[in-house]
N, C-alpha and C positions, 0 to 999 in steps of 0.2 A: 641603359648603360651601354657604352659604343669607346674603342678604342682602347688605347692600353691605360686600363684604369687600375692604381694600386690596390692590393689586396689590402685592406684596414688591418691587423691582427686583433684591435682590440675590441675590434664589433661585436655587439653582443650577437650571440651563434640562435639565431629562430629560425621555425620550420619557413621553407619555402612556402607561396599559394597554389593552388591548386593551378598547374599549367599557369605558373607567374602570372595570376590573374589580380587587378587593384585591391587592396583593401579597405577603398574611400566608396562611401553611398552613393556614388556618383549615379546618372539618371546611365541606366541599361539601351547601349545605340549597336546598331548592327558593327559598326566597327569592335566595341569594346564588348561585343559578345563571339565576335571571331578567337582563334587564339593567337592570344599575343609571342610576340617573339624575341628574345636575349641578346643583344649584342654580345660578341666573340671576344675574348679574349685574346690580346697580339701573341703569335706565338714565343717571338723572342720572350714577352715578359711572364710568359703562362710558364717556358721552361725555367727560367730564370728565379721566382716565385716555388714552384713544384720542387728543384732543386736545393734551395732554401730549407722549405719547410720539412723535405725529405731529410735531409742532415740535421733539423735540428732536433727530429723525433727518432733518428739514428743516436743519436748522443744523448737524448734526454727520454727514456721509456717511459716516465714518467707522464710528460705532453702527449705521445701518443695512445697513453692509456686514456688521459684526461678526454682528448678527441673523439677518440672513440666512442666514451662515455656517454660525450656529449650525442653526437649523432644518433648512438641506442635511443637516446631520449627522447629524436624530434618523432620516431616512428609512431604514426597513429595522432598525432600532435593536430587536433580543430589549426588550420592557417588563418580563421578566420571570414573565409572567402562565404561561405554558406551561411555564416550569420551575417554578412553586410548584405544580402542579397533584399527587396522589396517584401514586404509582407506577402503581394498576390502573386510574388513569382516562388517564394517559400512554398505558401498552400499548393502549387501545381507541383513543386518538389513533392510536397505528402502524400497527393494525389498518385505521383508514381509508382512514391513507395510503398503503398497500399495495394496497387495493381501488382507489384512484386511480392507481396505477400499470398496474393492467389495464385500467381504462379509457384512458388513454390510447395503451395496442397499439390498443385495439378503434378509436379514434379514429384512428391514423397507416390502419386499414387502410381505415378510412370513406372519410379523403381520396384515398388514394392508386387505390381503386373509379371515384372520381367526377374525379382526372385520365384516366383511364381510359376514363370515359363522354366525357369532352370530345375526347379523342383520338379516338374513334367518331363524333360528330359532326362533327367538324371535317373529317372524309373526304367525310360529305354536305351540306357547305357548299362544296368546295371548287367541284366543275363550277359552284356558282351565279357566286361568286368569279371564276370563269376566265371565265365568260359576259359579265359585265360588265367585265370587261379588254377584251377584244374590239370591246366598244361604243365603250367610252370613247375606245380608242385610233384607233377610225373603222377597223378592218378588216371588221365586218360591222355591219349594219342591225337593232335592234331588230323580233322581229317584230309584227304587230298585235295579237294577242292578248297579247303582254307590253304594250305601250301600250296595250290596252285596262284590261288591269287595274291598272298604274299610273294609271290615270284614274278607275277606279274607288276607290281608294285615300285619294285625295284629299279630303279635310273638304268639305263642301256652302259655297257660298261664301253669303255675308251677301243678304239681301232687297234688291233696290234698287229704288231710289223711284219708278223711273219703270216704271210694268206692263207695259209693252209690251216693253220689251227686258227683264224679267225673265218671259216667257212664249218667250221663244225659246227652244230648247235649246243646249247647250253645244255646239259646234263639237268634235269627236272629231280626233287627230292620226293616228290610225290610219292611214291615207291620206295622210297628207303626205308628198310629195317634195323632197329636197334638190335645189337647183339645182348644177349642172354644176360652177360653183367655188364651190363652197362650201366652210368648214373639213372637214377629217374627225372625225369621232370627236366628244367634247367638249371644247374646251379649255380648259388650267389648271383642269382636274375637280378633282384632290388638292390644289391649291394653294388652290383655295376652300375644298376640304372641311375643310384644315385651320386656316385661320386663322376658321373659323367655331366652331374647338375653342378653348374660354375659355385654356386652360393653352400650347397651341399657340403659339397667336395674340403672346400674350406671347414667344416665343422667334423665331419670324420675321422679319428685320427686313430692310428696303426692298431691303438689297441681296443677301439670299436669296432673293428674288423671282424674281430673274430666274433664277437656276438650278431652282428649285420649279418653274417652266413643263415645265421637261424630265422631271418626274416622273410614269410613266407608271400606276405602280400599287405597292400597300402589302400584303403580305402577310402573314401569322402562321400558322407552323407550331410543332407540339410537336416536343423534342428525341425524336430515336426512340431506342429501346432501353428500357433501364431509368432512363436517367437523366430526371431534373425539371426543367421550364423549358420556355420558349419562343423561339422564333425572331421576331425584325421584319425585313422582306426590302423597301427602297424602292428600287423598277426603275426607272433613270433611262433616256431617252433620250442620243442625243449633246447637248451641250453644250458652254459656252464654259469652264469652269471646272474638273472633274476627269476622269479619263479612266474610270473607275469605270462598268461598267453596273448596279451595284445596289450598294447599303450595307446591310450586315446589323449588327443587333445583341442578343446574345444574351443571355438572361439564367436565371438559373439557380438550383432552388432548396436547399434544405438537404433532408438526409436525414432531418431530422427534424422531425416537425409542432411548431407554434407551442403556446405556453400555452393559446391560443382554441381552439386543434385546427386552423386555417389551414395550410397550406406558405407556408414562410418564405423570401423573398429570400436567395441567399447572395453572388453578386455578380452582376455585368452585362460582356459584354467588345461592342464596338463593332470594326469593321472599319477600317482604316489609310484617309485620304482621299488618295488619287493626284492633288496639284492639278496645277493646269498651270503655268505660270508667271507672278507677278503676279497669281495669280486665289485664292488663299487668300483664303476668305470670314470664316473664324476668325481670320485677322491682320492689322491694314494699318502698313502703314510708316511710320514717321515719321522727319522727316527734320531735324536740327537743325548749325547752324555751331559749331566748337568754334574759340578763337582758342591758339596758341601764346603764355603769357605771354612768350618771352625772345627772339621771332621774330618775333610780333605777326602772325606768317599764319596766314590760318584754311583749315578744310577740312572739308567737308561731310562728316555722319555718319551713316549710316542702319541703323535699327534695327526690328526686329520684331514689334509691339503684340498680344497679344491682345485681341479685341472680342468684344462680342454676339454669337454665331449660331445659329441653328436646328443648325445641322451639328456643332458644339460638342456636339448628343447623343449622338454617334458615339463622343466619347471622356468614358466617364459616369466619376462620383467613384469613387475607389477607399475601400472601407470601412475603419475603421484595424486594423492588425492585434495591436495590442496593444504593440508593440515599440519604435515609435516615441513621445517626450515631442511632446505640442503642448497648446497654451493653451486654455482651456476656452471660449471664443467659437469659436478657431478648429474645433471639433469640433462647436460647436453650430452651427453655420454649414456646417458638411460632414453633420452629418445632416437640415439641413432638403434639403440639394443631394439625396441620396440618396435620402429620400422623396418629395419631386418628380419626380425620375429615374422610380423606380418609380410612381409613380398614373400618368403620363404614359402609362408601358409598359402599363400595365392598362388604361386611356384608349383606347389605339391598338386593344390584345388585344378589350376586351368591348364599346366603344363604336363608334370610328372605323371600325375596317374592319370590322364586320358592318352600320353603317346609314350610310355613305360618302355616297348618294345623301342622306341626309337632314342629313347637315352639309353640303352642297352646298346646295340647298335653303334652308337655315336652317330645315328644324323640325324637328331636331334640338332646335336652343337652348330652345327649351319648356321640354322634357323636361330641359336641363342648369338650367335654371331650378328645376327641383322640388329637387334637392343642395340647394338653398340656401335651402328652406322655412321658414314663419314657427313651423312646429312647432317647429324647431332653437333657436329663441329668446325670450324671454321679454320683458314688456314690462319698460318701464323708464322710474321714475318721473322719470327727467330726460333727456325726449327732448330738449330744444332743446341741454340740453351735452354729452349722449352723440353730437347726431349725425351730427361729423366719425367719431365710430368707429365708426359703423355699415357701411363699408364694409370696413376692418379683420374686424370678422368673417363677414360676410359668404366673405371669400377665406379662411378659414381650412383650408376642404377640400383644395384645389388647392397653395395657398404663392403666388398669385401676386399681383401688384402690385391696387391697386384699380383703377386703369383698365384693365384687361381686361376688366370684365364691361360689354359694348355693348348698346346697345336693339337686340332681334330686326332690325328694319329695317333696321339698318343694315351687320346681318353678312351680309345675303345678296348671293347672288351678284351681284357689282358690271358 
């Protein structure tokens, strides 16, 4: 096909072949096992055409819905290309894919090595883990030589202008003592550290707050035994709100490695929230008059809302099982819930609770700055009208709203 060739409308719409490859038995030659190549489209009649079709699926939703439809359909769709091939060149096709079946044992054993290794390490993270609980919680005193090299740690600060107090040394905390009343430990440690987490921060809202203070530490353990997955363990203090001294929520993987060769999510289960009464953070009441029409008395009705909340992760989406009919938004709307679920879990597993002090901090956010690099995207010749979307993908990693991502200065510690 070469030249400005009209677009048929009424062609029947089939999947393409593989890299427009024949779909006649023809005898297999070095030419016709190269890949073949499309004649272009003239651009006049490409716009000309696009135009067209662009207006008539503007004025008629209907064709664009039909379009669309169509196309969902060709995905996965045999081109036919792999049945026209020779019987002894099929067999070396199975032949492949038989050696790809061994790779993929050799692959489950790769990963299942390297949960393995993580479970090893995670034994000599743990006392560090336990050490910083301790602090946090204000039962014992950092000693000097940890605040020395927390100090050493630290980026060199900027030149300043004035020579003389940039010729003094840095004042060391080594030496500092707490006065008499002073808080213990450091407070709402967890609660900064997490709303300094871009995905986080989005599920927190004003009146998780105040139960987040009673959070004393975040943990992640591997399921022991044979089985795959992880544990999240948030040790609460006493509070006003559920009687609960920690919320676990576990999550677990399939026995069998991903296409990529990854362990694959198989579901999540969260721990029961024991509120207290009145203090459900996942529901609030609403309260509305109902009038008897043949009476004309009314009488107050009160009912059970769910809202926003952080604690809402306790009880994650259930994956579908196949058995139940639901409507194809409602599913595309339950798998972005579910892969949010998960990065969060992975957020908490490889991020939050190995560099805690540094979402505290905020320079952590740096580092969550880099996810979102200008490598990830391409310029685009119409900035001034692309760029309400540019925050749109921006969040694509995460799923969360565009006002999550804050200037560094302003996620730290408040």
């Amino acid at each position: 096909m070469s030249g400005n060739v009209p677009i048929n409308r009424n062609a029947d719409l089939t999947a393409p072949t593989p890299q427009n490859t024949p779909l006649s038995n023809a005898p297999l030659t070095r030419e016709a096992l190269s890949r073949p190549t499309v004649g272009t489209i003239g651009e006049e009649a490409e716009d000309g055409q696009a135009s067209d079709l662009a207006a008539a699926m503007q004025g008629n939703p209907a064709i664009a819905s039909m379009i669309q439809s169509k196309l969902s359909g060709l995905v996965g769709r045999s081109s036919g290309y792999l049945e026209s091939l020779p019987d002894h060149i099929k067999r070396r096709v199975e032949g492949l894919k038989g050696i790809q079946v061994e790779h993929a044992k050799v692959e489950a054993d790769f990963q299942k090595e390297i949960l393995e290794l993580e479970k090893k390490y995670a034994e000599r993270y743990r006392p560090l883990y336990e050490r910083r609980a301790t602090i946090v919680e204000g039962s014992v005193e950092p000693t000097a030589e940890e605040v020395k090299a927390g100090e050493a740690s630290d980026p060199p600060e900027e030149d300043d202008e004035d020579e003389e107090e940039a010729e003094e040394p840095k004042k060391s905390l080594a030496d500092a003592k707490a006065p008499a009343d002073a808080a213990k430990g450091i407070p709402e440690f967890w609660l900064t550290a997490l709303k300094n987490h871009v995905a986080l921060s989005e599920l927190i809202t004003e009146r998780d707050e105040e139960a987040l203070k009673a959070l004393r530490d975040v943990r992640m353990s591997y399921l022991p035994g044979t089985q795959a997955g992880f544990k999240l363990e948030f040790v609460f203090g006493p509070n006003d709100f559920f009687t609960n001294s920690s919320l676990n929520k576990t999550y677990y993987y399939q026995d069998e490695v991903g296409y990529s060769g990854d362990l694959v999510y198989d579901h999540a289960e969260g721990d029961k929230i024991e509120w207290k009464e009145d203090k459900d953070l996942t529901h609030k009441v609403e309260t509305k008059k109902q009038r008897n029409k043949n009476t004309n008395q009314t009488r107050t009705v009160k009912r059970s809302v769910p809202v926003e909340s952080f604690f809402n992760f306790f009880s994650p989406p259930k994956p579908p099982t196949g058995e139940e009919d639901g409507e194809e938004a409602d599913l595309d709307e339950l798998d972005e819930r579910l892969e949010l679920d998960y990065t969060i879990a992975e957020d908490l597993k490889d991020r939050v609770i190995p560099h805690a002090v540094d979402y505290f901090t905020g320079k952590a956010l740096a580092y969550e700055d880099d996810d979102f690099g200008s490598e990830d995207f391409e310029d685009d010749e119409d900035d001034e009208d692309d760029e309400d979307d540019a925050p749109a993908a921006r969040r694509g990693q995460l799923g969360v709203s565009a006002g999550s991502q804050q200037p560094q200065e302003e996620c730290k510690q408040q």
